[in-house]
C-alpha positions as CSV (number, residue, x, y, z in Angstrom):
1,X,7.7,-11.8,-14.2
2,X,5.5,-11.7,-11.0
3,X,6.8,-9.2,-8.4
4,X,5.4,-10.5,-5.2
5,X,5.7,-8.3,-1.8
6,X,4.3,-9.0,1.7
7,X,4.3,-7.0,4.6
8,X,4.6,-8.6,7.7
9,X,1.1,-6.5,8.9
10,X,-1.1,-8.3,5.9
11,X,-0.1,-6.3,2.9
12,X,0.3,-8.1,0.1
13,X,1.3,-6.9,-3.5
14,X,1.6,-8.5,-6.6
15,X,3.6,-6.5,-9.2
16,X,1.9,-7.4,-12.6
17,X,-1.6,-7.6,-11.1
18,X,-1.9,-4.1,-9.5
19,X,-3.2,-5.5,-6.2
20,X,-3.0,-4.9,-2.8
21,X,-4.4,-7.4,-0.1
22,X,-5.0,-5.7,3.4
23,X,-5.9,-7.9,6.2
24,X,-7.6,-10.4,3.2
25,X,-9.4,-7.5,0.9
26,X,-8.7,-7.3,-2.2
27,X,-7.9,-3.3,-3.0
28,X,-6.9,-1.8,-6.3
29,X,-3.8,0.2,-6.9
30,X,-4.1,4.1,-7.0
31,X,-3.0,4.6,-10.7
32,X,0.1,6.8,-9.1
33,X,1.6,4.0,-6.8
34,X,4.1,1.6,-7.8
35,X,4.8,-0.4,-4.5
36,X,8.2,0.8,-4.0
37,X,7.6,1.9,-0.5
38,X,5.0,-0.2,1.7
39,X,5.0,0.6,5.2
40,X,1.9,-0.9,7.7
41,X,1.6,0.6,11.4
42,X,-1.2,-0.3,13.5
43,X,-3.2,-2.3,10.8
44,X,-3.0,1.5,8.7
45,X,-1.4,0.5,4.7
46,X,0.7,3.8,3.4
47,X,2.3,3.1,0.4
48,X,4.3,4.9,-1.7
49,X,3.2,8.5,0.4
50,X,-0.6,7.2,0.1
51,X,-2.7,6.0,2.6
52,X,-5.6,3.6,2.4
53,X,-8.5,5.7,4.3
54,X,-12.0,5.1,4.3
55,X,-12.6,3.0,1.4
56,X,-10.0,5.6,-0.7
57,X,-6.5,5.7,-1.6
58,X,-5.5,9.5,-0.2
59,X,-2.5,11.1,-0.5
60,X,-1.9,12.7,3.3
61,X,1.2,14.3,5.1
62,X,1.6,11.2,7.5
63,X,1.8,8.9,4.3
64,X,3.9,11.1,2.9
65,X,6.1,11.4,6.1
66,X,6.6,7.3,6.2
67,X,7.4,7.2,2.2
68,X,10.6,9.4,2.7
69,X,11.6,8.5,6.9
């Protein structure tokens, strides 16, 4: 079964393909996330407490801040 989420911002993720679409680029998954928690603020992707940051998935207090508030 195909999970499919979007985010209003241009975040989309497809459960059984691992991807996430930002803005129309194609990112891999970091092999920790799951895509329970997808939050977008000012074109920024955090997702489940990591956030997408030059060219790298990072785990960082402000991701982690919008995974659990």
């Amino acid at each position: 079964m195909n999970n499919i989420q979007v985010n209003g911002c241009g975040v989309i993720v497809i459960g059984n393909e691992r991807i996430v679409y930002i803005n129309g680029k194609e990112i891999p998954f970091h092999p920790n996330m799951k895509g329970n928690n997808i939050t977008t603020i000012d074109g920024k992707a955090y997702i489940d407490g990591f956030e997408y940051k030059n060219g790298k998935w990072k785990r960082t207090l402000k991701a982690l801040f919008h995974k659990w508030f």
